[in-house]
N, C-alpha and C positions, 0 to 999 in steps of 0.2 A: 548583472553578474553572468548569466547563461551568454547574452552578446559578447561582453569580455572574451570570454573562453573562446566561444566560436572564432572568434577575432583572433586572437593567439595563435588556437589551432590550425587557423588560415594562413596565417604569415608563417606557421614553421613549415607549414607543408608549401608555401610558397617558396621558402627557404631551400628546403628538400631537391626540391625540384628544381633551380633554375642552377643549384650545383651540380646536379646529376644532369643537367644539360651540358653547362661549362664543361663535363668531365666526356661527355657525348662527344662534344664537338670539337674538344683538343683534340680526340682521339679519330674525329673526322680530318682535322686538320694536318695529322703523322704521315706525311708521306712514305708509303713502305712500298718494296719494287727489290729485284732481283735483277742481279748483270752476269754475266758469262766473264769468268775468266778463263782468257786465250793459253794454255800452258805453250811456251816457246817451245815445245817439239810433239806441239796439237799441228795437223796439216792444215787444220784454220792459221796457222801464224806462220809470217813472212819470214821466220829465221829456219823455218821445216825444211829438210833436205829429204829428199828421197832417197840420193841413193844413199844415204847414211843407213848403216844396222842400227836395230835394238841396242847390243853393245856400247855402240857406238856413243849412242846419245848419253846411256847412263854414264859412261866415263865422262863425259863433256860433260854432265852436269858436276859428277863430284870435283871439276877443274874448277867448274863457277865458283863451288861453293867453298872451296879452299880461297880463293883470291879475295871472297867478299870475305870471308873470315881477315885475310890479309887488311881487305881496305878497314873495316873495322876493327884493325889492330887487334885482333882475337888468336891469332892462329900463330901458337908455340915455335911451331913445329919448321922444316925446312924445305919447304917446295916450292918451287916455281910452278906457275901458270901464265898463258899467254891469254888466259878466257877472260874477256871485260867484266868489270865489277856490278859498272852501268849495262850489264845484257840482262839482266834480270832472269826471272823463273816464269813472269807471269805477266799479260799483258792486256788492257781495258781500251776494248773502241766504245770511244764514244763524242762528239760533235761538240762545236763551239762557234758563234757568229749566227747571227741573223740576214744573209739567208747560212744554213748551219752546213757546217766542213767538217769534215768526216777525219778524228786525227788517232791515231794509235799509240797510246801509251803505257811505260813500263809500269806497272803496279811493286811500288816500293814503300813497306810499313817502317822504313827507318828513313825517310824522310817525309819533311812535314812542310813543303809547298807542290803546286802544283807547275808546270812548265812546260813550253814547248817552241818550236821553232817557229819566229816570223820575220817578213818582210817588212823591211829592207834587212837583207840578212849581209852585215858587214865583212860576219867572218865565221860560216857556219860548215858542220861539218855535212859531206852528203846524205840527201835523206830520198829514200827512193820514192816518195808520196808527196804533193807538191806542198810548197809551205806555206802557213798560213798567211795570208793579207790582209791585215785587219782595217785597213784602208775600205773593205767590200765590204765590212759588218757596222748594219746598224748600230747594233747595241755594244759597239767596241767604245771604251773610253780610257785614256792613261789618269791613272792618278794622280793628285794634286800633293804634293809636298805636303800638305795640314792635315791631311786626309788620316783620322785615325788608324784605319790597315796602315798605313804608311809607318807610322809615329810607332807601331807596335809590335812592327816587322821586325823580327832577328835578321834576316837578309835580305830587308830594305834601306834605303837612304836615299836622302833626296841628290836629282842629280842637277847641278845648277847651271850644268855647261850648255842645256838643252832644254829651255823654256820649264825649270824649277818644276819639276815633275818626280813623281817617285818610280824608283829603279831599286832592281836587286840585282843580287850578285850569288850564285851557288859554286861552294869549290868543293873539290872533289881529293882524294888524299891520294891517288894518283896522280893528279896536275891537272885533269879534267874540269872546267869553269864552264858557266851559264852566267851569260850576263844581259840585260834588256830590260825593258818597262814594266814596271808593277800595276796591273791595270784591271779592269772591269770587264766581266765580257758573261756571255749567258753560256751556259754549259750545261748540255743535254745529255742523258743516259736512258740507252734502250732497251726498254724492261722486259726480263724473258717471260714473264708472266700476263705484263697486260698488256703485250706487243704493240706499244705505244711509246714515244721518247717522252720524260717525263724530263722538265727544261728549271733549270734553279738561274734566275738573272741576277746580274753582279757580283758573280763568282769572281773570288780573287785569284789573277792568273798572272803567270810571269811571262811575257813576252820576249822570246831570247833572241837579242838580233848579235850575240856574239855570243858560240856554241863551238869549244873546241879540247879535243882531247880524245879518250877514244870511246865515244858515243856511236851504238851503230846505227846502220843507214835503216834498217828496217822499222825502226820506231822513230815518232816524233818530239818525245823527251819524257819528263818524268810523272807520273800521279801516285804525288806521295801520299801515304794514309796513317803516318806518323802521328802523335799526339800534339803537334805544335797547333797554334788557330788557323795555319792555312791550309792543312792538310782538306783533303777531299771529304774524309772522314769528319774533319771538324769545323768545317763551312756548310755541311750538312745537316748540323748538328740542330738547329733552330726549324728544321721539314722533317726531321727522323726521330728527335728525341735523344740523339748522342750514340744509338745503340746500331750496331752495323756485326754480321759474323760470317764465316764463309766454312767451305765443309770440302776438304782438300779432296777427291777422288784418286783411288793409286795410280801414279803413273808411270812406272813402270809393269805392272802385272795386269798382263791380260788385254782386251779391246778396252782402248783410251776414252772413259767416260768425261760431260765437263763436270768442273769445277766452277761453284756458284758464287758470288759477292751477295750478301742482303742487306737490304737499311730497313730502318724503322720497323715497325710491329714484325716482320719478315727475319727480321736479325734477332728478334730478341728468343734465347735459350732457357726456356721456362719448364724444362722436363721434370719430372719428377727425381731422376735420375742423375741429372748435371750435378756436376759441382763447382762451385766459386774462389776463386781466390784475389786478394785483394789486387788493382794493377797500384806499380809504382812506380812513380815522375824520378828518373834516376837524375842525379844533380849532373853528371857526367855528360850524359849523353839524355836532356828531355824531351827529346823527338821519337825516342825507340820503345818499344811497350816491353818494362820488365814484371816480372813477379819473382816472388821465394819458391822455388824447392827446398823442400827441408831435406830431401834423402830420394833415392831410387835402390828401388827391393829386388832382387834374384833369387828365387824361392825360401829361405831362412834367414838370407843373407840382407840387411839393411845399411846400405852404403850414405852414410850422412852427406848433407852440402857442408860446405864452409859459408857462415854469412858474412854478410858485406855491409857489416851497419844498418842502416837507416835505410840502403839503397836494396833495391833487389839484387839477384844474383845469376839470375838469367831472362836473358832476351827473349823474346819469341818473332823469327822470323821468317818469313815466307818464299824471302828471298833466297836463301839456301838448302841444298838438298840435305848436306849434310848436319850432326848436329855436332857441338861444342863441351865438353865435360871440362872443367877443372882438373889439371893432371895426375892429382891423387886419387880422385872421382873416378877417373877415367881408365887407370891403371886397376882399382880393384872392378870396376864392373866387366874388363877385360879375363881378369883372373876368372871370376865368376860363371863367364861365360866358357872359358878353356875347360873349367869344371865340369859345368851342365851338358855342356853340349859334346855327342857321344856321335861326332864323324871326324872324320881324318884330316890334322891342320893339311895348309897347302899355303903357298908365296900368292901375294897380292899380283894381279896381271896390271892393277891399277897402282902407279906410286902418292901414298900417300895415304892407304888405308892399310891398318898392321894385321886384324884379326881374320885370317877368311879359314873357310871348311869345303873340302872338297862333298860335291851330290852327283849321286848319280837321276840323272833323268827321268822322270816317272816315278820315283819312289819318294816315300814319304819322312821326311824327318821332323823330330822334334827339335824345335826354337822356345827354351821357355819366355815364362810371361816377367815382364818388367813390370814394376807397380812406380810411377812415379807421384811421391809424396807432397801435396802443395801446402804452403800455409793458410790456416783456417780448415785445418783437416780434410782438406780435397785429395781423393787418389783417382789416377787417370791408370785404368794399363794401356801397356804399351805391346800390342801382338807383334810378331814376325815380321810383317809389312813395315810397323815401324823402327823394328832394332835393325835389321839387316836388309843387304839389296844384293840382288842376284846381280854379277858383273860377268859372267859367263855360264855357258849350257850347264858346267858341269861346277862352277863356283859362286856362293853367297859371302859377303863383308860383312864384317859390324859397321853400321851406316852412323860410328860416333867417332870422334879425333879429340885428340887433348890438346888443351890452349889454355888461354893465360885467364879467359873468363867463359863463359857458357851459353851456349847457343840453342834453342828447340830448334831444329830444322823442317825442310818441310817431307822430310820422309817418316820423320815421327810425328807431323803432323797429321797424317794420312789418317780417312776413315774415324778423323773427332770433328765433330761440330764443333767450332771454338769463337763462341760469343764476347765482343766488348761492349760494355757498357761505360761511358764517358761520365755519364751522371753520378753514375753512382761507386763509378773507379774500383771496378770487377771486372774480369775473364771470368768465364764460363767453358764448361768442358763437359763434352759429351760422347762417350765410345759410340758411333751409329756406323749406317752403312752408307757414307755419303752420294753412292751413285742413285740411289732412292731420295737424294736432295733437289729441289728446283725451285 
């Protein structure tokens, strides 16, 4: 009887243990690492102008961010922009081929494949950095027609004109197209932390040997971080754990700190403080990461959302400075703010933004605080840096516009940690001070 026991008590503590290993060594096995995002007007990035003002740039972004409101059919309202959709906000070097090539791409969470320019390029647009050959890379392979990625591809199909191999095709709602081979290649990122490239092989990569429309010369093509399976974020998914977050640094106020990307343990939002709200696979559009706002607050004042069924109600994206309200949304937190805010209106210098207040230099005014309400009881505020942007010495905007659906942009993204978890289909949010992020 006594051996019995010992025996038992042997095997559960065997038991004990070889799961508290298992759990050791998944957790060995998490790849986690940090990458720099390039903001397009960091003088790390090839779209930097010198002799460009301050000014200058912030109008150029809210152009951008009016037109990608346009490409993604968001944006009510009536303005032209000449500023590419594809120029992005933000941009990720990082390498591919063995031996590895150093490529520059746009970091885009509303697309969900990865892309870039290669040779033989039939009909590509100019790119100032030489284009890839995959002809020089060992570990380059095109995919096979049977090939599962293939079979499961939204903007795959097989191409039979060219030895039965799988091709994709991306189109753009400007007229913009990427079209080329669906294929295998190793894809490396250089981590700011363990200044080591840390290399994932048989990354699914779209090889674009016909690239035309108005894609600029300064980048190589796209790295989407969408929720689709090919996104960067979601081939990642089986080294990181699904969980990836990044923590927006302000960029327009003050000396330009960077802004971080993090995977695995690195990315995950585990403060005391955060809070979560569910993410939702929108039937419309399941490449873009939505959630619910229920309401956004102006001191007494609680401005409801309008829902949207089953689907969320607003996007959250990186790619725009500016953000997107709902036009009845947008109309009372405008009122709200006419209310609170005790400086003198003034006309927009910029077309396209309605709310601005004239400041004098030096002095200090009050901007109140915005509470934005998420489902699942999460409230985020929103400080100064993110309701308003300074568009001259002496004038600040409301950094929001009314459209036909709802955008977080990334000027209200500024200064929150904002974690995704794939697994477990939560954002996470956290008011911090992201230049203390790395």
């Amino acid at each position: 009887m006594y051996m019995m026991t010992m025996l038992l008590r042997y095997s559960s503590f065997l038991i004990v243990f070889v799961f508290l290993q298992n759990i050791s060594f998944s957790k060995a096995l998490k790849s986690s690492f940090s990458v720099e995002m390039i903001h397009r007007d960091s003088p790390k990035s090839p779209f930097y102008r010198p002799t460009e003002t301050h000014f200058q740039r912030v109008e150029n972004a809210i152009l951008r961010s009016i037109h990608r409101a346009n490409y993604f059919k968001l944006d009510s309202n009536d303005v032209e922009s000449t500023i590419t959709p594809a120029s992005g906000e933000y941009l990720l070097n990082y390498s591919v081929g063995t031996p590895p090539v150093q490529i520059l791409g746009i970091i885009d969470t509303g697309s969900d494949i990865i892309w870039m320019q290669c040779q033989p390029c039939k009909e590509c647009y100019k790119q100032d950095r030489p284009i890839f050959d995959p002809s020089t890379s060992r570990t380059y392979s095109t995919m096979p027609c049977v090939a599962a990625d293939c079979l499961s591809g939204t903007h795959a199909f097989c191409n039979f004109n060219n030895g039965k191999h799988c091709a994709y095709e991306m189109s753009y709602i400007d007229g913009s197209t990427s079209e080329g081979d669906f294929s295998w290649e190793t894809l490396s990122l250089y981590s700011s932390f363990k200044d080591v490239p840390v290399a994932f092989p048989q990354t699914v990569i779209g090889c674009g040997h016909n690239n035309v429309g108005i894609f600029s010369k300064q980048s190589s093509g796209i790295v989407g971080l969408g929720m689709g399976p090919f996104s960067l974020a979601s081939q990642l998914k089986p080294k990181t754990g699904g969980t990836f977050s990044y923590c927006l640094t302000p960029m327009y106020q003050g000396d330009r700190k960077p802004s971080y990307l993090r995977f695995g343990d690195r990315g995950e939002v585990t403060v005391k403080e955060a809070v979560s709200t569910p993410l939702i696979r929108n039937i419309a559009r399941p490449s873009v990461y939505y959630v619910v706002m229920e309401a956004l607050s102006v001191g007494s004042k609680r401005i409801e959302f309008p829902r949207n069924g089953e689907n969320g109600n607003i996007l959250i994206d990186s790619g725009a400075a500016l953000s997107y309200l709902p036009d009845e949304v947008y109309s009372s937190l405008e009122g709200e703010m006419v209310n609170e805010v005790k400086l003198p209106r003034t006309d927009s210098p910029i077309k396209g933004l309605r709310l601005c207040f004239a400041i004098t230099p030096g002095e200090d005014y009050h901007i109140p605080l915005v509470y934005a309400h998420f489902k699942g009881g999460g409230t985020v505020t929103l400080y100064n840096v993110n309701t308003f942007v300074k568009v001259r010495e002496t004038t600040i905007c409301l950094a929001f516009r009314s459209g036909s659906e709802a955008i977080l942009g990334n000027l209200a993204q500024q200064d929150i940690l904002i974690g995704y978890d794939t697994q477990r289909n939560t954002v996470t949010f956290l008011n911090t001070d992201c230049t203390s992020e790395i």
